[in-house]
C-alpha positions as CSV (number, residue, x, y, z in Angstrom):
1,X,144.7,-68.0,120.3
2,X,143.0,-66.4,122.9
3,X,145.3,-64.3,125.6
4,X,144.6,-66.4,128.4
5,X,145.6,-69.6,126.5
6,X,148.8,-68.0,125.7
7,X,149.6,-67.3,129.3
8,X,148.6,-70.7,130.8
9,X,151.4,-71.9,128.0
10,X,153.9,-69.8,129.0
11,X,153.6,-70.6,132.6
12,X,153.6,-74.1,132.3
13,X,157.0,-73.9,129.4
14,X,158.1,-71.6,132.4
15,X,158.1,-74.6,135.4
16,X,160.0,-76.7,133.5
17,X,162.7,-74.4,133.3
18,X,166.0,-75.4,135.0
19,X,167.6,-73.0,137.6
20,X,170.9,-72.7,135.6
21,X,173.4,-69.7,135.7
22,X,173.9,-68.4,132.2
23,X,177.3,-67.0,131.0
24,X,177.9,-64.4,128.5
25,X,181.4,-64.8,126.6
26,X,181.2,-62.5,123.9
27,X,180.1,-59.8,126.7
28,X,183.3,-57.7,126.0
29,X,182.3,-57.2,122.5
30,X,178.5,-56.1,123.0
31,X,179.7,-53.0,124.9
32,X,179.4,-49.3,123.7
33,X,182.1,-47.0,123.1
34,X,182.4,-44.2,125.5
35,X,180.9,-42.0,123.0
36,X,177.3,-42.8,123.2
37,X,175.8,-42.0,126.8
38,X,172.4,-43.6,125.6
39,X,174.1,-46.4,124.6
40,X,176.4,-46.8,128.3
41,X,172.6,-46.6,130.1
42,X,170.7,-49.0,127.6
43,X,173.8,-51.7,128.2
44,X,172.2,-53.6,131.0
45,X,169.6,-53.9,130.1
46,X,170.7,-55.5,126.3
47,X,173.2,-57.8,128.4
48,X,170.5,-59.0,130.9
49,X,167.6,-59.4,127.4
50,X,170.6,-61.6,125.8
51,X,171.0,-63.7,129.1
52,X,166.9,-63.6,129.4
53,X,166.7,-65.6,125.9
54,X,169.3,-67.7,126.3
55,X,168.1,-69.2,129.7
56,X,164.8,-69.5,127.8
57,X,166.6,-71.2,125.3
58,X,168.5,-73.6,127.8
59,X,167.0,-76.9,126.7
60,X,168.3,-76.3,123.0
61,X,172.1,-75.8,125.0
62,X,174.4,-78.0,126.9
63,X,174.1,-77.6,130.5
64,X,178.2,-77.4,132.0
65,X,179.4,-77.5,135.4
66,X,181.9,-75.7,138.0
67,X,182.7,-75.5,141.2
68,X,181.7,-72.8,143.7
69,X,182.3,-73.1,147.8
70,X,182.9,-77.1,146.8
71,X,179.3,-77.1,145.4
72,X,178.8,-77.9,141.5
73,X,177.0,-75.3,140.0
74,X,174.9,-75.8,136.4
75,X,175.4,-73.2,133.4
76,X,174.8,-72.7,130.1
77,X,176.9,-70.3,127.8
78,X,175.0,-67.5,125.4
79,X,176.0,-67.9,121.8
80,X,175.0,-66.4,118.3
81,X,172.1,-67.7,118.0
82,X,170.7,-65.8,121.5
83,X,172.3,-62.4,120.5
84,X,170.6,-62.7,117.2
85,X,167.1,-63.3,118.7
86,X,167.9,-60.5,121.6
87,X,169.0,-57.9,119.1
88,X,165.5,-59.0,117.2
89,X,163.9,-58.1,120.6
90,X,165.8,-54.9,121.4
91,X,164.4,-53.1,118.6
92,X,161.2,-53.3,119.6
93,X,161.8,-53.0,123.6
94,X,164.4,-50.5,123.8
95,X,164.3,-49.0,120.0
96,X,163.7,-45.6,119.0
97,X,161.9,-44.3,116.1
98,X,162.3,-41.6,113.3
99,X,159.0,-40.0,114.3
100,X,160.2,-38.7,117.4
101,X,163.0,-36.4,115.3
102,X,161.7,-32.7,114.3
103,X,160.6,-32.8,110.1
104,X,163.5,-30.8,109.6
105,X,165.9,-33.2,111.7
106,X,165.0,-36.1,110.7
107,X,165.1,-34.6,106.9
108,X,169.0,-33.6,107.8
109,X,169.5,-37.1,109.4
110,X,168.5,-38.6,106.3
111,X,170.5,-36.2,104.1
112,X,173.7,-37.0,106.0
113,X,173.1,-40.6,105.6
114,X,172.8,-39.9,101.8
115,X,176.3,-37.9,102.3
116,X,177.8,-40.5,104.2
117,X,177.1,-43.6,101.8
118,X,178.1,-41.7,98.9
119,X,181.9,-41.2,100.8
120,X,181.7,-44.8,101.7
121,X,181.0,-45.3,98.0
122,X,183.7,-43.4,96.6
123,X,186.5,-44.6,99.2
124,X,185.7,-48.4,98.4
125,X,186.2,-47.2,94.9
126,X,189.5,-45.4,95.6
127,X,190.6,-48.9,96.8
128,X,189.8,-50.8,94.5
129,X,191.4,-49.1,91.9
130,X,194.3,-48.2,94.3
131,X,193.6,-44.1,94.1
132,X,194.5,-41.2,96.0
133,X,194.3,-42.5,99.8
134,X,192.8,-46.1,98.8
135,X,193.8,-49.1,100.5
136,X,193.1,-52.5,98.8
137,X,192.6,-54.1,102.1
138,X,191.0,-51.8,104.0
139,X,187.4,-51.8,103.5
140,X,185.6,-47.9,104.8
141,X,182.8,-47.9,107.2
142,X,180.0,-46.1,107.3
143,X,180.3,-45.1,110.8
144,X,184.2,-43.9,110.5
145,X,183.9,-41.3,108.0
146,X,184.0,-37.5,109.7
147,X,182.6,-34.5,108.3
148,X,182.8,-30.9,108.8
149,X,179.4,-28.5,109.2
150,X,180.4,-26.7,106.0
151,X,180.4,-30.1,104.5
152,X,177.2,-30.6,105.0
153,X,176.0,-27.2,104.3
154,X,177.7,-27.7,100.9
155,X,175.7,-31.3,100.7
156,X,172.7,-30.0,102.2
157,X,172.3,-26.5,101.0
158,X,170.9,-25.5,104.2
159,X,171.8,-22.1,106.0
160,X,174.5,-22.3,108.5
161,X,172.0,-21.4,111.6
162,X,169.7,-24.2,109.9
163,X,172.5,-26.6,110.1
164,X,173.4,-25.7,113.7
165,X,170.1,-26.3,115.0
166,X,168.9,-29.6,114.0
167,X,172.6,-30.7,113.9
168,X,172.2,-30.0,117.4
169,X,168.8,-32.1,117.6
170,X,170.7,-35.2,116.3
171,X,173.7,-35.0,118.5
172,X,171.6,-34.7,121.6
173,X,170.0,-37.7,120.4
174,X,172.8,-39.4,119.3
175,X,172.2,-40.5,116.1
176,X,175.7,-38.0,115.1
177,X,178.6,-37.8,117.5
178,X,181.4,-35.3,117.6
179,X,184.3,-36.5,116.3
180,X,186.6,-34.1,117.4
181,X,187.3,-30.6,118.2
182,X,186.1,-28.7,120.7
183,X,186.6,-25.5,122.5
184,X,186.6,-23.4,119.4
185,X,188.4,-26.1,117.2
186,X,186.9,-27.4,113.9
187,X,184.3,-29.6,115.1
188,X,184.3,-32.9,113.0
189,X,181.2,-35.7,112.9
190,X,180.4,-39.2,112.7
191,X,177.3,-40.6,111.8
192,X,175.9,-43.8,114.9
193,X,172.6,-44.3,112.7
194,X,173.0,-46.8,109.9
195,X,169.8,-46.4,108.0
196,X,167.1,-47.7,109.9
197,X,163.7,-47.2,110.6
198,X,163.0,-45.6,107.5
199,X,159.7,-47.2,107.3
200,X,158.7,-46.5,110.6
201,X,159.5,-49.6,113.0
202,X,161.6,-49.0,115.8
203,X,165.4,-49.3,115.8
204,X,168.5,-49.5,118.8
205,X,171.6,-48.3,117.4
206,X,175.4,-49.9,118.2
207,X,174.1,-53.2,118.2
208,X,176.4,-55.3,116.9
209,X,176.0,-58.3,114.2
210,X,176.2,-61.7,115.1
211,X,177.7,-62.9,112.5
212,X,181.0,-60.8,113.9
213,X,181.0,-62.3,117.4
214,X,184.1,-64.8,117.8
């Protein structure tokens, strides 16, 4: 279909669009910890993408009322299924990619995600089977377990200056954050990417799933 027929299509869906207000309840649990500055900037703009789709979506929605300066005012509320198509498009509008990490950082990156899943691994079985520290209802998540920088030079193999330079790259980037410790305290880590983009397409970290809004 030819460019021009696209955009005479999505004008005219467009002007039959209602002017409705659109409401965000699950707001409060889209937002960032206070850990990921990227993340506090980029908020915004994810909040006004999921209200963009869901006024687009506003004919599939019930249209409620209420009251302002004795006027009745038309709304429709996001819900899952609007998050779910936003988060689709904030990959590929406010996403990163791999390729923009040094060789060597993005080869750490990828060897701390290998560390990480194998802790995950090992905790899950320590609950199950009730072990040292296991907790049969607590499941572990990725992005809770710390680690140290001799842990991953252990892991890793890498030299410590190695380790402190593109350790450094991925904090500044924020796909690690420091845990704890500072000011000449033992500095622990947590991991903020989850695996993706392996293959190349372009990723947003924190968002959160879906299926977990209530």
């Amino acid at each position: 279909m030819a460019a021009d027929v696209i955009l005479k299509l999505h004008r005219n869906f467009q002007r039959i669009l209602k002017p409705v207000a659109v409401v965000n309840p699950f707001a409060d649990q889209l937002a960032y910890g206070d850990d990921r500055l990227q993340g506090r900037r980029d908020q915004p703009k994810y909040l006004n993408l999921i209200k963009a789709v869901a006024f687009l979506r506003q004919m599939q929605k019930e249209v409620q009322f209420t009251k302002r300066n004795g006027k009745a005012v038309p709304y429709v509320l996001v819900d899952v299924e609007d998050v779910r198509v936003a988060n689709t498009l904030a990959h590929e509008i406010l996403g990163r990619s791999l390729d923009e990490l040094s060789r060597p950082g993005r080869s750490l990156l990828l060897q701390l995600d290998d560390m990480v899943e194998k802790q995950v691994e090992r905790l899950k079985k320590e609950s199950s089977t009730g072990g040292p520290g296991g907790n049969p209802d607590h499941t572990p998540r990725r992005t809770s377990v710390s680690f140290t920088r001799r842990e991953i030079r252990e892991f890793s193999g890498w030299a410590h200056t190695r380790v402190h330079r593109y350790l450094k790259e991925l904090i500044e980037l924020e796909y690690v954050l420091i845990d704890s410790g500072r000011n000449g305290t033992l500095c622990r880590y947590r991991l903020a990417y989850e695996g993706q983009g392996k293959d190349g397409s372009k990723f947003m970290l924190g968002l959160t799933d879906p299926e977990a809004l209530t």
